[in-house]
C-alpha positions as CSV (number, residue, x, y, z in Angstrom):
1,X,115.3,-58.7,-87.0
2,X,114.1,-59.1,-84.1
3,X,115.8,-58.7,-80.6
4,X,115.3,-60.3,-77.4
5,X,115.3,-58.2,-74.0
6,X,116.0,-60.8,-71.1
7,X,114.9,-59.2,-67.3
8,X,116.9,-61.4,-65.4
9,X,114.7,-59.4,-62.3
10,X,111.3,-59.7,-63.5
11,X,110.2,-62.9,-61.6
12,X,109.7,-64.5,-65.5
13,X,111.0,-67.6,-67.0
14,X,113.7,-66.4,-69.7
15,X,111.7,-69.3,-72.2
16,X,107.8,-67.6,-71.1
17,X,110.3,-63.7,-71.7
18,X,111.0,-64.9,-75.6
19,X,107.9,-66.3,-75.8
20,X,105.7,-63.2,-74.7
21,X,108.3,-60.8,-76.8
22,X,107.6,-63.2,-80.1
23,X,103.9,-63.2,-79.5
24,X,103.8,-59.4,-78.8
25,X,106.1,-58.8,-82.1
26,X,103.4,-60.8,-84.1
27,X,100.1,-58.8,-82.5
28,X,102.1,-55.7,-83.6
29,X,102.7,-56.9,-87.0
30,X,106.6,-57.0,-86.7
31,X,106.6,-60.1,-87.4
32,X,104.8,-62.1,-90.1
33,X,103.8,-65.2,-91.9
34,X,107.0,-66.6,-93.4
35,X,109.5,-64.4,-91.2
36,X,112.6,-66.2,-89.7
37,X,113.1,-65.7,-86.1
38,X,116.9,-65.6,-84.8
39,X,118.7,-68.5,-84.4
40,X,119.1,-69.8,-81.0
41,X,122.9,-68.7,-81.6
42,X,122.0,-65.6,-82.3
43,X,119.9,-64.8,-79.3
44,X,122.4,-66.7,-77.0
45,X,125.0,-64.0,-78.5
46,X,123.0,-61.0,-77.7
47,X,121.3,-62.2,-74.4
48,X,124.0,-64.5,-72.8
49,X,121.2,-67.3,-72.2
50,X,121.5,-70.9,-72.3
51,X,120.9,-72.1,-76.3
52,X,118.4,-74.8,-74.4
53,X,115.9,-71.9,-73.6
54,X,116.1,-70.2,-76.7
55,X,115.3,-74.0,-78.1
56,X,112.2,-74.6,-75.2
57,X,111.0,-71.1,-76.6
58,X,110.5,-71.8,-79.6
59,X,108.8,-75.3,-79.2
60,X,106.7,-73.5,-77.0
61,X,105.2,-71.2,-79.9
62,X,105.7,-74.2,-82.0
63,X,103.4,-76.3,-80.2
64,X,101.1,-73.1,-80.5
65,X,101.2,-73.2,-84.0
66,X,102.8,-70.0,-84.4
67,X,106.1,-71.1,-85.7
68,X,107.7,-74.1,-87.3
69,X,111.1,-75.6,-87.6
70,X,112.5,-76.3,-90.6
71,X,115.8,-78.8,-90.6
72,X,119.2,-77.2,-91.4
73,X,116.8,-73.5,-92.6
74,X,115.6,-72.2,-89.5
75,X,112.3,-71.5,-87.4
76,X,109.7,-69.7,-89.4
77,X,106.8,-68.0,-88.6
78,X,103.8,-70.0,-89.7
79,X,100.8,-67.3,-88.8
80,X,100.0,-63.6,-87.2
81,X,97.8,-63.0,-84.3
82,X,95.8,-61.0,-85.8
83,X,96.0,-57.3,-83.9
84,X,96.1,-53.7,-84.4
85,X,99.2,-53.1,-86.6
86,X,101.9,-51.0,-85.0
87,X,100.6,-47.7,-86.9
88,X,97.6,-47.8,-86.0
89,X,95.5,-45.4,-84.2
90,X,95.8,-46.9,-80.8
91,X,98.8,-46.9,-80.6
92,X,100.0,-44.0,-81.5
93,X,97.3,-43.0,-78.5
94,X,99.1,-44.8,-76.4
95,X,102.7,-43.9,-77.6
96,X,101.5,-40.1,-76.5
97,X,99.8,-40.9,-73.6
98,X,103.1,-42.9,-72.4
99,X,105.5,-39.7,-73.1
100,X,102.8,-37.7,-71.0
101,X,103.5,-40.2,-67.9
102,X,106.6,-40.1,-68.8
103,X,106.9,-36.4,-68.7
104,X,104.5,-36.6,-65.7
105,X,107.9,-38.5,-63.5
106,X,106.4,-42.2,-63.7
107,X,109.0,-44.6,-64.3
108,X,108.8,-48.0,-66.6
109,X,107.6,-50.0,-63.3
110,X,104.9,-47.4,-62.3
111,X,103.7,-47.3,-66.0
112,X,103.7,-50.9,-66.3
113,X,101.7,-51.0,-63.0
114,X,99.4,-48.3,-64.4
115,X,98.6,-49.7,-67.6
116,X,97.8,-53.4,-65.6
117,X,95.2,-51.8,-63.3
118,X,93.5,-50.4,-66.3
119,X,93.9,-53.7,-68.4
120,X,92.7,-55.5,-65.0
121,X,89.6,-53.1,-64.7
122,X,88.4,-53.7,-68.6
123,X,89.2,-57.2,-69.0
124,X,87.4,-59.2,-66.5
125,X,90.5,-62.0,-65.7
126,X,93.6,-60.1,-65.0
127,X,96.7,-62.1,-67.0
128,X,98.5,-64.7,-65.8
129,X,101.6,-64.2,-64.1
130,X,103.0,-66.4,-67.4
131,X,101.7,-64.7,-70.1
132,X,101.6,-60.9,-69.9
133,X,102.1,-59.0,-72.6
134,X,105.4,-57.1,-71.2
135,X,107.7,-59.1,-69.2
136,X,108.4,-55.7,-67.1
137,X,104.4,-56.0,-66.0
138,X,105.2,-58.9,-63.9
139,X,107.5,-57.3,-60.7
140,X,105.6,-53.8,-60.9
141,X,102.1,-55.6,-60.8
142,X,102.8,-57.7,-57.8
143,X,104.6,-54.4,-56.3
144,X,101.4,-52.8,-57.0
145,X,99.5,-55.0,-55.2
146,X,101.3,-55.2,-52.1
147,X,104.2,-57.8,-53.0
148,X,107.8,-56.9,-51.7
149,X,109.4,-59.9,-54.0
């Protein structure tokens, strides 16, 4: 099942966190057509949130099209996003290349600042501040770039 990690630090919505974390478990094939996400009791258990953002998440990918609601069953994932499954080659490339930095003495922040310059250099709009892919990107990037906050 899937399982929601809240950075209460990060600068990012909680909502845009569970969002980004249910969008990145469907591009890695963790989660699939006809899965059931958690119920918003579930994550408010594990992550101490409000059950209202948990709810505003899920609309969220709802209006997306990526899940639906069903009455008194749950909320149910209605399609993928179509990426490179989670054993593929890539990333097993970039499993090894993170234990190297890791070896290396970077931290999460400095690898997360890392790995947005590089996304930033090959992608020709850097992502917005709502919708990276990793809701630790968010503080190292603007850190990166000069930002105290």
């Amino acid at each position: 099942m899937l399982e929601y990690r809240i950075d209460r630090h990060s600068g990012v919505a909680t909502y845009v966190q569970i969002v980004q974390q249910t969008k990145q478990a469907l591009r890695l094939g963790h989660l699939e057509p006809g899965d059931k996400l958690p119920t918003a009791r579930e994550v408010v258990e594990a992550t101490a949130i409000n059950p209202n953002t948990v709810l505003k998440a899920y609309r969220e990918l709802e209006r997306e099209g990526l899940v639906e609601a069903r009455r008194g069953l749950g909320t149910f994932v209605r399609r993928g996003l179509g990426a490179a499954p989670a054993d593929s080659p890539l990333n097993a490339e970039l499993d090894g290349w993170t234990a190297r930095a890791r070896e290396a003495g970077l931290d999460r922040d400095d690898v997360a600042a890392l790995f947005t310059a590089v996304l930033d250099k090959h992608f020709s709009t850097p992502f917005p501040e709502h919708s990276t892919p990793f809701p630790e990107q968010t503080a190292a990037t603007k850190h990166s770039q000069g930002d105290p906050s």
